[in-house]
N, CA, C and O atoms as a MOPAC input file, in Angstrom:
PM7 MOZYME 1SCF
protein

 N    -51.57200 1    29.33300 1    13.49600 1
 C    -52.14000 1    28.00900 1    13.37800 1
 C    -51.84300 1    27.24700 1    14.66700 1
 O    -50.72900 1    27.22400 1    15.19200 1
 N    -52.95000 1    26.61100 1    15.14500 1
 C    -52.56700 1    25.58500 1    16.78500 1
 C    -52.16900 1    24.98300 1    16.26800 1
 O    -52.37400 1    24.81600 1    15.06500 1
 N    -51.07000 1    24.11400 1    17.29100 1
 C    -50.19800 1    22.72600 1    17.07800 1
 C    -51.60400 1    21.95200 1    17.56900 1
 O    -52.38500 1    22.22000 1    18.48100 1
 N    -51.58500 1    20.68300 1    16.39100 1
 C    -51.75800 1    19.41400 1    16.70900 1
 C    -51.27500 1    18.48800 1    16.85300 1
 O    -51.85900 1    17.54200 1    16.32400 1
 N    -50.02000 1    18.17000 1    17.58700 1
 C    -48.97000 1    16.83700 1    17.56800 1
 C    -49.97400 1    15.40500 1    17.96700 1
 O    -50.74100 1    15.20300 1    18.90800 1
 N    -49.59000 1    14.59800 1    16.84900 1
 C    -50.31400 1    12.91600 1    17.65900 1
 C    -48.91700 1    12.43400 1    17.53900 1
 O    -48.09900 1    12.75800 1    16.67800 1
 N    -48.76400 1    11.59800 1    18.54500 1
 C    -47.87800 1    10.05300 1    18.76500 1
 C    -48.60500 1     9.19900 1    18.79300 1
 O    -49.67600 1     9.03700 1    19.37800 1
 N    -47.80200 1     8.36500 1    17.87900 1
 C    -47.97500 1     6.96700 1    17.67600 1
 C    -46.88900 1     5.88300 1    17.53500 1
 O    -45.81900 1     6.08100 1    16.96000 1
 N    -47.33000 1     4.48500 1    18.22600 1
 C    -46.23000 1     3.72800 1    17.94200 1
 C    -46.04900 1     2.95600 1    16.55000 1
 O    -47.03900 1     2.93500 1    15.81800 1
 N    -44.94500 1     2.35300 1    16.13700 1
 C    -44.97700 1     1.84300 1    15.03600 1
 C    -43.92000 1     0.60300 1    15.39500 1
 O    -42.98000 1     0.76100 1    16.17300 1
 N    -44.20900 1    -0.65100 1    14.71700 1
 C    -42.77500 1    -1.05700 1    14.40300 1
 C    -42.11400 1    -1.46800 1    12.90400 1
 O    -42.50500 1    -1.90800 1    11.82300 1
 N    -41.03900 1    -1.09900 1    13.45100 1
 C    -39.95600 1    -1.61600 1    12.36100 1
 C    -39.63600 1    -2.27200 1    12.37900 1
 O    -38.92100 1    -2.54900 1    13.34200 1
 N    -39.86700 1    -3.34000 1    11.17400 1
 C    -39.08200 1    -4.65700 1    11.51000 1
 C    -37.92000 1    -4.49100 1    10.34600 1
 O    -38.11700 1    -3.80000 1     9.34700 1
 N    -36.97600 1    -5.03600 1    10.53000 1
 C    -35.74600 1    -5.49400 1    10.05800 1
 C    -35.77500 1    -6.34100 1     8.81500 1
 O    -36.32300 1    -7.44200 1     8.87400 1
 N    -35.38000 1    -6.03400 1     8.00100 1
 C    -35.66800 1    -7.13300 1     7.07600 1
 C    -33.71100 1    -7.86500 1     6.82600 1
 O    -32.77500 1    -7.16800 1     7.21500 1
 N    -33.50200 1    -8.98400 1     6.29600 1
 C    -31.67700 1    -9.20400 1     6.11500 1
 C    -30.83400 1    -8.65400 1     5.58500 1
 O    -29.63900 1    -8.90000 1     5.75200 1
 N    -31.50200 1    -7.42200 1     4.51200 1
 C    -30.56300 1    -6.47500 1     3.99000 1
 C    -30.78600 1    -5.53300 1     4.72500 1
 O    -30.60500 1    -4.45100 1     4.16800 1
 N    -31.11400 1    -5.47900 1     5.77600 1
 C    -31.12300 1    -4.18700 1     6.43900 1
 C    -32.11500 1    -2.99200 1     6.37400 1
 O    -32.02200 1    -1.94400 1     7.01300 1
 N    -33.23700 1    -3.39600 1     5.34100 1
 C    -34.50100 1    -2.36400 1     5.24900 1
 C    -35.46000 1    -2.39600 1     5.81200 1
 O    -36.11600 1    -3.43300 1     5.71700 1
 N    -35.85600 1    -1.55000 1     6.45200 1
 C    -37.36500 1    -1.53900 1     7.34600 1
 C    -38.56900 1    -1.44900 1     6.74200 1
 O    -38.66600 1    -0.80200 1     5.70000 1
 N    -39.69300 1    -2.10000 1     7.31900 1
 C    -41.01900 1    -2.02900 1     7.00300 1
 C    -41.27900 1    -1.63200 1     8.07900 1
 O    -40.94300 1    -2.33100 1     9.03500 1
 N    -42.00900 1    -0.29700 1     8.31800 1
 C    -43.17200 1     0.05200 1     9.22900 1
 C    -44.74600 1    -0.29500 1     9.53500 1
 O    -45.57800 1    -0.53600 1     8.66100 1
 N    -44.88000 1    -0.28300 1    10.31300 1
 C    -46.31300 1    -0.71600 1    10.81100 1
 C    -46.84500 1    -0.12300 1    11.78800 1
 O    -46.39500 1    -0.39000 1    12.90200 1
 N    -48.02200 1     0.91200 1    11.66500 1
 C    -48.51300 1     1.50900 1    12.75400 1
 C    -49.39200 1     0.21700 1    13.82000 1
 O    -49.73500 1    -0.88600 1    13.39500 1
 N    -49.54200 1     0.55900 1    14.78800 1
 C    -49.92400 1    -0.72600 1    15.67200 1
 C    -51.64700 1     0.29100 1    15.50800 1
 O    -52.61700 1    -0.42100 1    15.24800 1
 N    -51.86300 1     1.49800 1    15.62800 1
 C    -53.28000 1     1.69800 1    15.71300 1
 C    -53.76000 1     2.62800 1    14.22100 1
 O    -54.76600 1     3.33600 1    14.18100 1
 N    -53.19600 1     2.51200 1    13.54000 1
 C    -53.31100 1     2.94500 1    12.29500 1
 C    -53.11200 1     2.03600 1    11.16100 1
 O    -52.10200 1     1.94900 1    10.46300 1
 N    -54.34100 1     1.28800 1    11.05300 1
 C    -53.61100 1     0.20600 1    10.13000 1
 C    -53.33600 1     0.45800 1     8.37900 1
 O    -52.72600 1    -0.29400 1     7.62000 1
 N    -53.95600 1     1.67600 1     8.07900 1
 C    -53.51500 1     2.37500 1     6.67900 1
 C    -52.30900 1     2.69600 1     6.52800 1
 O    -51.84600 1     2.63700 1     5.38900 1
 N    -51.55500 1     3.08000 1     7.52000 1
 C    -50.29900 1     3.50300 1     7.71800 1
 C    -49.23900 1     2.55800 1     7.72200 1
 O    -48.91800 1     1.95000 1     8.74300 1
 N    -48.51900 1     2.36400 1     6.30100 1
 C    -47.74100 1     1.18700 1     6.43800 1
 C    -46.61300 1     2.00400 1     5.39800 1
 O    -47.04700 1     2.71100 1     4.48900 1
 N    -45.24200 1     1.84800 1     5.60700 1
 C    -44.52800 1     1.84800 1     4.42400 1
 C    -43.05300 1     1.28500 1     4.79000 1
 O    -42.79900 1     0.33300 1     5.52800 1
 N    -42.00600 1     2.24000 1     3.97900 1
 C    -40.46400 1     0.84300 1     4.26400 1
 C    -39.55500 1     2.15000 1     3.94400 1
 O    -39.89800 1     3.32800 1     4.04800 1
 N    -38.42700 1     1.67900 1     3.56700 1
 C    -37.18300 1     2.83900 1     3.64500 1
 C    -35.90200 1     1.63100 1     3.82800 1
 O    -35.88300 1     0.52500 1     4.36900 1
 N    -34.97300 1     2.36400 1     3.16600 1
 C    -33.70200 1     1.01800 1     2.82200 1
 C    -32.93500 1     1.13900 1     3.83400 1
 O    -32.01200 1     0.32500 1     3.86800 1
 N    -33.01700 1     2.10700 1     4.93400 1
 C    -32.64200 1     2.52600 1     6.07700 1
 C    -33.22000 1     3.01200 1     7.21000 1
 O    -34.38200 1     3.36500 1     7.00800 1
 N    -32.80100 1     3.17400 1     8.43800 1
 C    -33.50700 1     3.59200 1     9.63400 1
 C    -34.11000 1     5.18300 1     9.26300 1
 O    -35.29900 1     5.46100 1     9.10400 1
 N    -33.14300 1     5.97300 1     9.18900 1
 C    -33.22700 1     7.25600 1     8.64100 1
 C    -34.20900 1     7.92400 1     7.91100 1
 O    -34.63800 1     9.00000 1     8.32700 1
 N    -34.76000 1     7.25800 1     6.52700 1
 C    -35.07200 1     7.20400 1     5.33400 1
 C    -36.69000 1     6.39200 1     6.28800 1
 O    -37.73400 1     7.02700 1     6.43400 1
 N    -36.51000 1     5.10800 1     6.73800 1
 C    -37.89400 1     4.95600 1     7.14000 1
 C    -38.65500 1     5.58800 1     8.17700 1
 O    -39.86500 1     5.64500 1     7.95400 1
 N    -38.15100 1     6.19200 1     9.51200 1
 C    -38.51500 1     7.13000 1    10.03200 1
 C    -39.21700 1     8.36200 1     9.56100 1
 O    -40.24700 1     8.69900 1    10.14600 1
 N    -38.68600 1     9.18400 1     8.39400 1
 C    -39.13800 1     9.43100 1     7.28100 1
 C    -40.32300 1     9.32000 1     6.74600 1
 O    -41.24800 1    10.11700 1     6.59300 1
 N    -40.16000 1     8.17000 1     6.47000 1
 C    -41.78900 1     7.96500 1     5.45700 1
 C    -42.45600 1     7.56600 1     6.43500 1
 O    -43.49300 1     7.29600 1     5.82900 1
 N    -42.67100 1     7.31500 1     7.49700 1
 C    -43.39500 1     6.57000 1     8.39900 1
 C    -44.27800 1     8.05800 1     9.24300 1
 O    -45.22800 1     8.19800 1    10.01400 1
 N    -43.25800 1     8.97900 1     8.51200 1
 C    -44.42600 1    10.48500 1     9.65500 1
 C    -45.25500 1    10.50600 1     8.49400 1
 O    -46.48400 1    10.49600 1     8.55900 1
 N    -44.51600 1    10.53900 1     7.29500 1
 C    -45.76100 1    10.75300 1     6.22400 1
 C    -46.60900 1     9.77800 1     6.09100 1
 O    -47.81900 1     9.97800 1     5.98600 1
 N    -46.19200 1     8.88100 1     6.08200 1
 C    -47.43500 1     7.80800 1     6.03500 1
 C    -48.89100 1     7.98700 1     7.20800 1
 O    -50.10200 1     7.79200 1     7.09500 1
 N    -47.96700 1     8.46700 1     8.33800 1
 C    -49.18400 1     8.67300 1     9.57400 1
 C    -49.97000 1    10.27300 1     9.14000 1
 O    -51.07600 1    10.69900 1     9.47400 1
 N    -49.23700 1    10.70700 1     8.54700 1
 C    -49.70600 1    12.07900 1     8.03000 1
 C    -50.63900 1    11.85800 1     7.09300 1
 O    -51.71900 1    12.38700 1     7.35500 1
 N    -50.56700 1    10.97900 1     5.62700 1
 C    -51.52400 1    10.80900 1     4.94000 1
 C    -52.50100 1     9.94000 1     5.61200 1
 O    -53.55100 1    10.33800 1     5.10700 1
 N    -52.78000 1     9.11100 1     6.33800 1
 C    -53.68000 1     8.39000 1     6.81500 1
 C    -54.55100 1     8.73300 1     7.74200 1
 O    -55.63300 1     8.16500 1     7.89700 1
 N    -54.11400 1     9.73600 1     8.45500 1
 C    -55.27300 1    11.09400 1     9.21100 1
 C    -55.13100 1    12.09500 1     8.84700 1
 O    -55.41400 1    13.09400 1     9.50800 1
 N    -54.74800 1    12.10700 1     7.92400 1
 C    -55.45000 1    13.60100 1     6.81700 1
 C    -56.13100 1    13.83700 1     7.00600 1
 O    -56.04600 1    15.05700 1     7.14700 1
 N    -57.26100 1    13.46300 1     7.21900 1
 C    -58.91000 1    13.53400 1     6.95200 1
 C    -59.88300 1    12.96800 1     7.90900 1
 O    -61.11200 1    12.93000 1     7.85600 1
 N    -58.97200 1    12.49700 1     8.87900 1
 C    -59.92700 1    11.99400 1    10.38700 1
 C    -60.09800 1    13.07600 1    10.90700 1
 O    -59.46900 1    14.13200 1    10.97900 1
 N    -61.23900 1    12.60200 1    11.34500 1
 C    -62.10800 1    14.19000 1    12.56100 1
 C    -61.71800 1    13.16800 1    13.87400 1
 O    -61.11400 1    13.73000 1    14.78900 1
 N    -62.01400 1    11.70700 1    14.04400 1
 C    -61.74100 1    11.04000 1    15.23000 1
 C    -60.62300 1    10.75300 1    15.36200 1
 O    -60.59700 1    10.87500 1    14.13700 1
 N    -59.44300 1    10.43100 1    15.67100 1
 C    -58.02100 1     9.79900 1    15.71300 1
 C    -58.70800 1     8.42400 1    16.54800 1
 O    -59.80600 1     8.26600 1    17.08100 1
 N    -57.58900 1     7.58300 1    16.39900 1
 C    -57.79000 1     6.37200 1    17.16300 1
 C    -56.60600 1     6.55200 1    18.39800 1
 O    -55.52100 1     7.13200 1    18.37800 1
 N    -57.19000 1     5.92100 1    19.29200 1
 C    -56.65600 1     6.09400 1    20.67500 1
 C    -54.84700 1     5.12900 1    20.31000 1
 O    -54.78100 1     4.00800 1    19.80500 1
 N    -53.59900 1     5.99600 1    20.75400 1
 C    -52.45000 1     4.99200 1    20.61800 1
 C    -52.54400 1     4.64000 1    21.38600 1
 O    -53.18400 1     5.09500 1    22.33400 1
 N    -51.76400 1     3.36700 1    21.30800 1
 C    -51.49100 1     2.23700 1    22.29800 1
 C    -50.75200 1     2.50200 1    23.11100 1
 O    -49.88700 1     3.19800 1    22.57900 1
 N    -50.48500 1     2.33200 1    24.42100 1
 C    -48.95900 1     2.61000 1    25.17900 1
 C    -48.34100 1     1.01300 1    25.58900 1
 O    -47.18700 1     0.60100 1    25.70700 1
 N    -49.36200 1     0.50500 1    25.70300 1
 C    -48.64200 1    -0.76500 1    26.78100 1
 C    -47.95100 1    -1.89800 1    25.66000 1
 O    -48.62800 1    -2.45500 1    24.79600 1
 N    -46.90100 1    -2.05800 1    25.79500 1
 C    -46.10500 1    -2.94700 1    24.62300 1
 C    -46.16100 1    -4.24100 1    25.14600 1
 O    -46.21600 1    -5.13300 1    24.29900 1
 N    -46.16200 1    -4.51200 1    26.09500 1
 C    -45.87500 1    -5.54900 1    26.81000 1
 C    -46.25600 1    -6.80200 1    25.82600 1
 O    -45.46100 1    -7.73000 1    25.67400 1
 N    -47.44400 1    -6.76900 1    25.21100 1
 C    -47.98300 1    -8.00600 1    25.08100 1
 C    -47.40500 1    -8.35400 1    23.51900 1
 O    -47.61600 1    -9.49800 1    23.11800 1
 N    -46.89200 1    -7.68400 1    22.88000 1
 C    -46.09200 1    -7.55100 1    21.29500 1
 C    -44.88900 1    -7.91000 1    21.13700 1
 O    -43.88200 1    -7.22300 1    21.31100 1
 N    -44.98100 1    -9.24700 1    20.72700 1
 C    -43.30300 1   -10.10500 1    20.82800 1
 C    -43.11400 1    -9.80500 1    19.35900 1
 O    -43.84700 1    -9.93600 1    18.37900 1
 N    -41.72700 1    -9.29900 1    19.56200 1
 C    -40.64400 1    -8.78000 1    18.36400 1
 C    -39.30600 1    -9.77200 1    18.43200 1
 O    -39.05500 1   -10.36000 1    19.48400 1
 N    -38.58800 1    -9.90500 1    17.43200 1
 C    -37.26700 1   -10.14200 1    16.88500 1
 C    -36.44900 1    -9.01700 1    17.29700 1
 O    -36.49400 1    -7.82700 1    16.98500 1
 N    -35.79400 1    -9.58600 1    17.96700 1
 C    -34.39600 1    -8.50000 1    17.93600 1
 C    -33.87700 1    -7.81100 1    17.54900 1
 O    -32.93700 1    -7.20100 1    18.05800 1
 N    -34.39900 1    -7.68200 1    16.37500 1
 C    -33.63600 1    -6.77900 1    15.36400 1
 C    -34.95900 1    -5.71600 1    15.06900 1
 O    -34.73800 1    -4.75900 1    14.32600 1
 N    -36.27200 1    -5.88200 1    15.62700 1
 C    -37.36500 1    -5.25000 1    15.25700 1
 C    -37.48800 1    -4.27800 1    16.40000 1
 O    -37.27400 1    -4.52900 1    17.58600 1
 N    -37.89600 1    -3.03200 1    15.82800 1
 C    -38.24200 1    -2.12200 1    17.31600 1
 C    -39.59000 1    -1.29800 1    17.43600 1
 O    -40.23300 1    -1.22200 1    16.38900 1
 N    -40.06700 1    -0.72600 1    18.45000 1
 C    -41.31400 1    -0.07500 1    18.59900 1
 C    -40.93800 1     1.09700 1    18.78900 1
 O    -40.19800 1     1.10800 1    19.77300 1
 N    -41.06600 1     2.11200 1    18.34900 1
 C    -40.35600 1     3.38100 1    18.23300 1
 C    -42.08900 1     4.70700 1    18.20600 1
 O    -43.11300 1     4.21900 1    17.72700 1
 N    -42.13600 1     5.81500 1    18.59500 1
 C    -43.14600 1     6.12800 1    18.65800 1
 C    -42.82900 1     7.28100 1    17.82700 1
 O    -41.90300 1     7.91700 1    18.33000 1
 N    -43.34600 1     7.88600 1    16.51800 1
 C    -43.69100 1     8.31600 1    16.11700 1
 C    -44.63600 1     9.84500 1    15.86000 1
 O    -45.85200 1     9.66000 1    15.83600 1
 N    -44.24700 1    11.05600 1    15.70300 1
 C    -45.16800 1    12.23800 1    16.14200 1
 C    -45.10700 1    12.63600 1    15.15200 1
 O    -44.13400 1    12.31900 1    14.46700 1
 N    -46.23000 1    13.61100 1    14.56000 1
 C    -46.14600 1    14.39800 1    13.62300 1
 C    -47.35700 1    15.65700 1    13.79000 1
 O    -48.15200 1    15.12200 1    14.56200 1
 N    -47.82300 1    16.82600 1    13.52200 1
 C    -48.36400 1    17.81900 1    14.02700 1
 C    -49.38500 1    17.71200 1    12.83300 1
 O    -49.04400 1    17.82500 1    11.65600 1
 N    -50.75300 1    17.46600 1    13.28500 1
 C    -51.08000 1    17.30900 1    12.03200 1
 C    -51.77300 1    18.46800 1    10.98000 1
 O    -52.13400 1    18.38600 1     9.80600 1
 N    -51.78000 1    19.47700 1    11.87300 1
 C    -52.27400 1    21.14500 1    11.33400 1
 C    -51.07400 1    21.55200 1    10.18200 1
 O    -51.09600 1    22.10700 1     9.08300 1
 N    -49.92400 1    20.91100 1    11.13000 1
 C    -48.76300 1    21.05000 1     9.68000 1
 C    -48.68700 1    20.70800 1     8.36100 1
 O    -48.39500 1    21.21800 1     7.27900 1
 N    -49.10000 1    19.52200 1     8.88800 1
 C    -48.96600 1    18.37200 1     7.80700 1
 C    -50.52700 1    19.37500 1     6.38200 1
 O    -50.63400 1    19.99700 1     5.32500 1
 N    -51.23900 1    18.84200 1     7.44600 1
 C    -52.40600 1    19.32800 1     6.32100 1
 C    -52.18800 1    20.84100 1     6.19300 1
 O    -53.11900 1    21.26700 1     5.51000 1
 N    -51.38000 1    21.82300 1     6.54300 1
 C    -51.49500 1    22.71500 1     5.60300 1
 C    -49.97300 1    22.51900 1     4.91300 1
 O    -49.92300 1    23.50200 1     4.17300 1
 N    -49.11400 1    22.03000 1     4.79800 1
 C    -48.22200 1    21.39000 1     3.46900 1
 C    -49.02000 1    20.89900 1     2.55000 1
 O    -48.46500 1    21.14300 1     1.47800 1
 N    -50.08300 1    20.30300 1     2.34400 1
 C    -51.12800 1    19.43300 1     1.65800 1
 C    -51.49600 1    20.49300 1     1.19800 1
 O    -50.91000 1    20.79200 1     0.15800 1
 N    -52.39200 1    21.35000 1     1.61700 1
 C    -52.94300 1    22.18600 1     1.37000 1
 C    -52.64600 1    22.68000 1    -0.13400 1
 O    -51.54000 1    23.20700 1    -0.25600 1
 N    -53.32800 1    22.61700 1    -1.14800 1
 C    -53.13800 1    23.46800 1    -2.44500 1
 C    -53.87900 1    24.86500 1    -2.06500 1
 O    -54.47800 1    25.30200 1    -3.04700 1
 N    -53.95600 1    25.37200 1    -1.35400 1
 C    -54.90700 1    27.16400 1    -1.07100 1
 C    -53.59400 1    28.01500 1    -1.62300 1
 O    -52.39100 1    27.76000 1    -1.56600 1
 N    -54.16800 1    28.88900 1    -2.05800 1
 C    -53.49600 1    29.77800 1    -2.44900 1
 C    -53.47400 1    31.11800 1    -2.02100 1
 O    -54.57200 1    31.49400 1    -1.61300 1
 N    -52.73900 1    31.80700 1    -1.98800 1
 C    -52.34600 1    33.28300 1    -1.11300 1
 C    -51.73800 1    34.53900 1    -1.67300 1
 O    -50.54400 1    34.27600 1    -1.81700 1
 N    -51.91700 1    35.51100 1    -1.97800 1
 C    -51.58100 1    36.58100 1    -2.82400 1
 C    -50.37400 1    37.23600 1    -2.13500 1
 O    -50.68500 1    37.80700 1    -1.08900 1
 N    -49.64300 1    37.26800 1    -2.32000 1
 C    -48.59900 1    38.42000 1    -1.96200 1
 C    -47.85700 1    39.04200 1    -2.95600 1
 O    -47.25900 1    38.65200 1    -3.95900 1
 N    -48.04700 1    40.08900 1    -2.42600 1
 C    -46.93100 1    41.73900 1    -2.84300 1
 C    -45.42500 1    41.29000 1    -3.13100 1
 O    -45.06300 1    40.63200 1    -2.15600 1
 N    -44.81800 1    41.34400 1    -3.69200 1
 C    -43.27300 1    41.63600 1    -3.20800 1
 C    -42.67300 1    42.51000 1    -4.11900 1
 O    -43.39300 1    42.91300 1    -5.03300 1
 N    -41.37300 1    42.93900 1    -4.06800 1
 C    -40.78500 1    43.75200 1    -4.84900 1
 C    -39.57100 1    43.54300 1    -5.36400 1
 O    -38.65800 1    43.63000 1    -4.54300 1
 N    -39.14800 1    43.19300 1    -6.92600 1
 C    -37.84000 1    43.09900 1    -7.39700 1
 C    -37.64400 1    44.04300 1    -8.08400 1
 O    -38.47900 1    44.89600 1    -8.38500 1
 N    -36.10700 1    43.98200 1    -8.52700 1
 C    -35.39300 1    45.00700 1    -9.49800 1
 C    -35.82600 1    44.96200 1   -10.78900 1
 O    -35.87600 1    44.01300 1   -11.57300 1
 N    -36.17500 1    46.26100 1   -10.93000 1
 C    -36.73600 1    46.22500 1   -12.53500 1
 C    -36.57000 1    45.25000 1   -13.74100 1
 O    -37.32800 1    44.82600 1   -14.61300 1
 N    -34.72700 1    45.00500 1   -13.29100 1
 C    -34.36100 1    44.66600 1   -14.76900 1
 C    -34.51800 1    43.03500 1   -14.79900 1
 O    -34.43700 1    42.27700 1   -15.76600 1
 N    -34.80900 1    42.70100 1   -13.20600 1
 C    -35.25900 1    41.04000 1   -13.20200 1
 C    -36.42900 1    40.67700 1   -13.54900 1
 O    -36.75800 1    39.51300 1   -13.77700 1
 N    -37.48400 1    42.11600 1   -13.64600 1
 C    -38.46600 1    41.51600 1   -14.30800 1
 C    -38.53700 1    41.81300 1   -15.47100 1
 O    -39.41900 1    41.18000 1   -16.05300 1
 N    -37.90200 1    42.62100 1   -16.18500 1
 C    -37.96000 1    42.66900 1   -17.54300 1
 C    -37.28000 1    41.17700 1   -18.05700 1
 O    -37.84300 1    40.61500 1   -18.99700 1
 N    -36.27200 1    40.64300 1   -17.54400 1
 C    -35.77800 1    39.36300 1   -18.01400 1
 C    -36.47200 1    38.32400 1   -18.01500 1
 O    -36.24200 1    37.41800 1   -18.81600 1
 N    -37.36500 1    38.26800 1   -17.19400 1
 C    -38.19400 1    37.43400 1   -16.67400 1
 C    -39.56500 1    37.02600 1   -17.44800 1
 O    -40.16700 1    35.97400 1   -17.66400 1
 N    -39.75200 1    38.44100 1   -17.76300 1
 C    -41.23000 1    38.58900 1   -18.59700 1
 C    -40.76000 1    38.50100 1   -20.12900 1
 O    -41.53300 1    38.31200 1   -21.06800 1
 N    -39.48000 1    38.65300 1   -20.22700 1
 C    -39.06400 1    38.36800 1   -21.49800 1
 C    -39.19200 1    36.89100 1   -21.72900 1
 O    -39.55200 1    36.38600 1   -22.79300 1
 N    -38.73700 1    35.99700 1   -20.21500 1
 C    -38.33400 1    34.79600 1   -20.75700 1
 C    -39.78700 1    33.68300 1   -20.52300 1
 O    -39.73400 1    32.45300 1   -20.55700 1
 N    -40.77600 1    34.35400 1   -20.33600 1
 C    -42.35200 1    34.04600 1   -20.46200 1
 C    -41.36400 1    33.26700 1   -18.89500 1
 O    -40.87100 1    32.17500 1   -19.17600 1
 N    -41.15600 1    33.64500 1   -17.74600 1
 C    -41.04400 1    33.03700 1   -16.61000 1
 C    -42.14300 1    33.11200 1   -15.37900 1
 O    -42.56300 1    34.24300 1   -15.13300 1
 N    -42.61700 1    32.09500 1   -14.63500 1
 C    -43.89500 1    32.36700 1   -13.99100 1
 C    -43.69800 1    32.51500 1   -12.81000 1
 O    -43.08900 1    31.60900 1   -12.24100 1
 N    -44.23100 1    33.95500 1   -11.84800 1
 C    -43.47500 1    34.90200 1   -11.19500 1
 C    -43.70200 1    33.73000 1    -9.64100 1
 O    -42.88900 1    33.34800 1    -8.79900 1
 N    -44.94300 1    33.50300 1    -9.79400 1
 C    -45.40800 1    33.11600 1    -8.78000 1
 C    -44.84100 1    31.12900 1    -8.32600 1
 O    -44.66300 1    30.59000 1    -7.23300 1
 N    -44.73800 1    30.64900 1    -9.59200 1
 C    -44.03800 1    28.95200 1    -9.37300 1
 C    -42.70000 1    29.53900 1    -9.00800 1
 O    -42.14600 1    28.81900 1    -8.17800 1
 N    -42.07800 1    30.46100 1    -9.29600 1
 C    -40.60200 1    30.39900 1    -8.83800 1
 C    -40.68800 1    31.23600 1    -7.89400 1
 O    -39.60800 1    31.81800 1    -7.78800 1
 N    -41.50900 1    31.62500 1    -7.07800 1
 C    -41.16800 1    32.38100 1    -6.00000 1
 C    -41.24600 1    31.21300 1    -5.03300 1
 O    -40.44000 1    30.88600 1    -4.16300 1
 N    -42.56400 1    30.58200 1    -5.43300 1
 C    -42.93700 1    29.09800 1    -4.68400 1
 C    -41.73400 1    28.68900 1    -4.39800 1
 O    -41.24300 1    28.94400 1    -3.29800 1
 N    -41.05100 1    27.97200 1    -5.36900 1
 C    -39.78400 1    26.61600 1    -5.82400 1
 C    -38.65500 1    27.34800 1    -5.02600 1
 O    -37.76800 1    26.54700 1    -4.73200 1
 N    -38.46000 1    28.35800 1    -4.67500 1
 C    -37.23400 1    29.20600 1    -3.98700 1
 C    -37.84700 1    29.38500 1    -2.59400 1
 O    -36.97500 1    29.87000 1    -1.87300 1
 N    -38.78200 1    29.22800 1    -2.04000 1
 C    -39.55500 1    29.51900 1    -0.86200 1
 C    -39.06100 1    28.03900 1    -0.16200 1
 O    -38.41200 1    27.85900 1     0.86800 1
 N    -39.64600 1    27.01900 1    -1.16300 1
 C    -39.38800 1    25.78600 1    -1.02300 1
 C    -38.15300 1    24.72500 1    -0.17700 1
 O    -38.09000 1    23.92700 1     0.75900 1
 N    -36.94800 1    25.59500 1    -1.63300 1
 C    -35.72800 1    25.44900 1    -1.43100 1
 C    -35.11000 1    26.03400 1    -0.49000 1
 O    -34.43100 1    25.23100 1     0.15000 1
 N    -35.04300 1    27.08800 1    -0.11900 1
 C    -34.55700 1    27.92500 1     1.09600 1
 C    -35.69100 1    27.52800 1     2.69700 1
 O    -35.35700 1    28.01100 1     3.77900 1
 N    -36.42900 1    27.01000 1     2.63200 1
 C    -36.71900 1    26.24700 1     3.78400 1
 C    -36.78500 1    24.71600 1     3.76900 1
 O    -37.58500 1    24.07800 1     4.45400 1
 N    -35.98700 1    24.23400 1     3.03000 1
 C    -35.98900 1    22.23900 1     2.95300 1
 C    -36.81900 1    21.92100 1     2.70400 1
 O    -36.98100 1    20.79200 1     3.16700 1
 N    -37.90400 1    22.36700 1     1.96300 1
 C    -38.92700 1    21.12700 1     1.88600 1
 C    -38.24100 1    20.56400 1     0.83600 1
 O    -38.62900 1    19.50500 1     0.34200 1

C-alpha cells in the first residue's frame, strides 16, 4: 500500500482546567478536545482522518501563522496522519486466511460455539495496539 501522509495545522486552545479543544485551521469538519495534551493530539489525527476519509481533493494547509493571534496558553501544532492507513483501518473488507492450530484448541473451541475468525481478529488487534 503507498504512503499518503497529509500535514496539517491545528490549534489547541487551552481551556482553565487544562483541556484542549482542537481546531483544524483548513479543515473545518475537523474539530474535537481531550482532557489532556496527549489524549488530544490523539483525537485530533482521528478527527483529520475521519474528515478526509472520503476527499478525492484535500484542501491546501496553511503554513504562514503569522497572521493568527493566540493566548499563551494556545498552540499551533501541525498534525500528520497517512491517509491510505487510516482508510484501510476503516476499511470493513474482508480477507481469508489459512492458519493452523492444535487440534485440541479446536475441538474446545467448536465445543464452546467460539468464532474462529472474531478472535483471531481481537488477538491480531491486541498484539499490535490497536
Amino acid at each position: 500500500m503507498s504512503q499518503k501522509e497529509v500535514f496539517y495545522p491545528a490549534i489547541f486552545f487551552q481551556d482553565k482546567e487544562g483541556a484542549y479543544t482542537v481546531q483544524f485551521l483548513d479543515v473545518p469538519g475537523a474539530v474535537t478536545f481531550g482532557e489532556n495534551l496527549s489524549e488530544a493530539f490523539k483525537y485530533a489525527q482521528q478527527s483529520l482522518g475521519e474528515a478526509l476519509y472520503d476527499q478525492a481533493n484535500l484542501p491546501e494547509a496553511t503554513l504562514d501563522f503569522t497572521h493568527i493571534d493566540l493566548k499563551s496558553s494556545d498552540k499551533i501544532v501541525l498534525i500528520n496522519i497517512d491517509l491510505n492507513d487510516f482508510r484501510a483501518k476503516k476499511s470493513h473488507k474482508k480477507v481469508k486466511k489459512n492458519t493452523l492450530i492444535p487440534e485440541y484448541l479446536a475441538v474446545l473451541a467448536e465445543q464452546k460455539k467460539i468464532n474462529f475468525s472474531a478472535t483471531l481478529t481481537e488477538a491480531l488487534e491486541e498484539k499490535l495496539f490497536m
